[in-house]
C-alpha positions in Angstrom: 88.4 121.8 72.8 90.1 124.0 75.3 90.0 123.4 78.9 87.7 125.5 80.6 88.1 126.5 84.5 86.0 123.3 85.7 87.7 121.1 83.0 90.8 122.1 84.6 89.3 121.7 88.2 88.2 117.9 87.4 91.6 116.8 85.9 93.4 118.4 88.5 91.0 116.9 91.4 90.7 113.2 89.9 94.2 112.7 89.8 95.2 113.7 92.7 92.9 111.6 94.2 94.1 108.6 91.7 96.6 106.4 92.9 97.3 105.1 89.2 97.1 106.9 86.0 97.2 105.1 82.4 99.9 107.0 80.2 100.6 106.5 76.6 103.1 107.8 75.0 104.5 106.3 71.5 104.0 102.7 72.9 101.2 100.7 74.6 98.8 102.6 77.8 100.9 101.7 80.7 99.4 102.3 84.8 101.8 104.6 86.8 102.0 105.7 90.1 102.4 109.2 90.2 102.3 112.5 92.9 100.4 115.4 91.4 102.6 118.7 92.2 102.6 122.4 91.2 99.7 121.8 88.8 101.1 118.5 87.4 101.6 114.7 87.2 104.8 113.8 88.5 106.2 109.8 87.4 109.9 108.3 88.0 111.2 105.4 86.4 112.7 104.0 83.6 115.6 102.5 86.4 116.2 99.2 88.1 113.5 98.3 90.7 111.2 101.3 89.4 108.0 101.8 87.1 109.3 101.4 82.6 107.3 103.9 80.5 108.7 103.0 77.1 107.9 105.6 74.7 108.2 108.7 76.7 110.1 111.2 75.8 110.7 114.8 77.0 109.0 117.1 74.7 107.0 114.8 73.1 102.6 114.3 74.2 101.0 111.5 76.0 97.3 110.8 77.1 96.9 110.4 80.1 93.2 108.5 81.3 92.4 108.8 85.3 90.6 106.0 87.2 88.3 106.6 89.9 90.1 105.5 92.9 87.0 103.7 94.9 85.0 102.2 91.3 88.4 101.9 89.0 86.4 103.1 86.1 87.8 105.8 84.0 87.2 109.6 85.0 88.5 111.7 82.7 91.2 112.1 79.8 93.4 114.7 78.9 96.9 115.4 77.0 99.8 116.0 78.5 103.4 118.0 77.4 106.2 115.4 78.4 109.1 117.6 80.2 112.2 115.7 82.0 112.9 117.3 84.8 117.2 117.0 85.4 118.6 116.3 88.2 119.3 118.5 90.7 117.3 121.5 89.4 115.1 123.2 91.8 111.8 121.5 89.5 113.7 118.1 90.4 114.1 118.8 94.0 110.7 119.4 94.8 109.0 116.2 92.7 111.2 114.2 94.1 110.4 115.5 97.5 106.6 114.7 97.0 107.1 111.4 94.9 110.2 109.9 98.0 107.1 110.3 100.0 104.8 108.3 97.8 107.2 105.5 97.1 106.0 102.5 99.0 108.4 99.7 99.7 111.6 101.2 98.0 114.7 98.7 99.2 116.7 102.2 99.8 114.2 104.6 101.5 116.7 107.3 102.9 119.1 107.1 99.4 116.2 107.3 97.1 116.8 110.5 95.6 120.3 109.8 95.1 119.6 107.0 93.2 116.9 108.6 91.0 119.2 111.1 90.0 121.7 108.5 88.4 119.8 105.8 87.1 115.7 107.2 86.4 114.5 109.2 85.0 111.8 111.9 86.7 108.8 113.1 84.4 106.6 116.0 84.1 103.2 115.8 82.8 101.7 119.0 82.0 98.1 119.5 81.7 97.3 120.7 77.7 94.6 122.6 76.6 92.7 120.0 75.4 90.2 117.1 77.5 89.8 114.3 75.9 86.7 112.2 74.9 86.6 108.9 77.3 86.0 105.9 74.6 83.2 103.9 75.0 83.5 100.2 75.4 85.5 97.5 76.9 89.5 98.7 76.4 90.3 95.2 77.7 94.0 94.1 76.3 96.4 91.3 76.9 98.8 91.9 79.6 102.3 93.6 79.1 105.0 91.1 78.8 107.1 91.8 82.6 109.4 89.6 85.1 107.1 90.2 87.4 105.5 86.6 88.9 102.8 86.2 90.9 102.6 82.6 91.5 105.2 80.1 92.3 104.8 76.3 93.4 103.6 75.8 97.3 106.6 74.4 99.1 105.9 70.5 99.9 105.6 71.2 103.8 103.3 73.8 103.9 100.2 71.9 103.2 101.2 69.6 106.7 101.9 73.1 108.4 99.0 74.7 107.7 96.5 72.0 108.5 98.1 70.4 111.3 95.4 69.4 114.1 96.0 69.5 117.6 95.9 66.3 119.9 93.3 66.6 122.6 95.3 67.7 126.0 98.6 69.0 124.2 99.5 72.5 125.0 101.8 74.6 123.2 
């Protein structure tokens, strides 16, 4: 199926409005952050303290599915050319421009760029003529394996901290 005018208009629109896209490449679906620029998805990663996508590879195809960014369900689907973008090039310049902007939190804000361009990786993901068919059903899976924790044990103190009552007539 070929993407008409308003295919083209929907992918476009719902992920630019996405803050997460699911992109699969050889591997599992992984959720990226991304910047949509010059009439494609933009990703970096693959570098310490930045987003893996295992299994992309320049000039190979991914799918890429686009959640709605208020209901989180799925929006639409559509293949995408893989291109890396090397460093430096004009192409570079600009993502990275548009995704330094996007990048919340990163523990080198002014150096970004400098360190994208020797340890990540900065991808391309160009719309191809073809929309996919959203599946139907539950697409629930078991978590990726990551280093990432989200829990750790309450230090022994807090609890007293937290729920410590004021005696009548003290001031603080």
């Amino acid at each position: 199926m070929t993407l008409t005018l308003l295919d083209q208009a929907l992918v476009e629109e719902a992920t630019k409005k996405s803050g997460l896209i699911w992109v699969q490449g050889t591997g599992p679906a992984r959720a990226l952050w991304h910047v949509w620029h010059d009439g494609a998805a933009h990703i970096v990663g693959d570098g310490p303290g930045e987003q893996p996508f295992p299994g992309l590879a320049d000039g190979s195809v991914a799918e890429v599915t686009v959640r709605s960014k208020d209901k989180g369900g799925r929006l639409v689907a559509w293949s995408a050319a893989v291109v890396e973008l090397a460093p430096g090039s004009e192409a570079w310049e600009a993502a990275t421009a548009e995704l330094k902007g996007k990048r919340l939190n990163a523990p080198d804000a002014e150096q970004v760029t400098e360190r994208w361009a020797r340890e990540c990786r900065v991808l391309r993901l160009e719309p191809q003529g073809t929309q996919k068919e959203l599946p139907q059903g539950p697409l629930s899976a078991a978590p990726l394996p990551t280093e990432a924790t989200t829990r750790r044990p309450v230090p022994a103190g807090l609890p007293r901290l937290l729920f410590k009552r004021r005696g009548k007539g003290r001031k603080n």
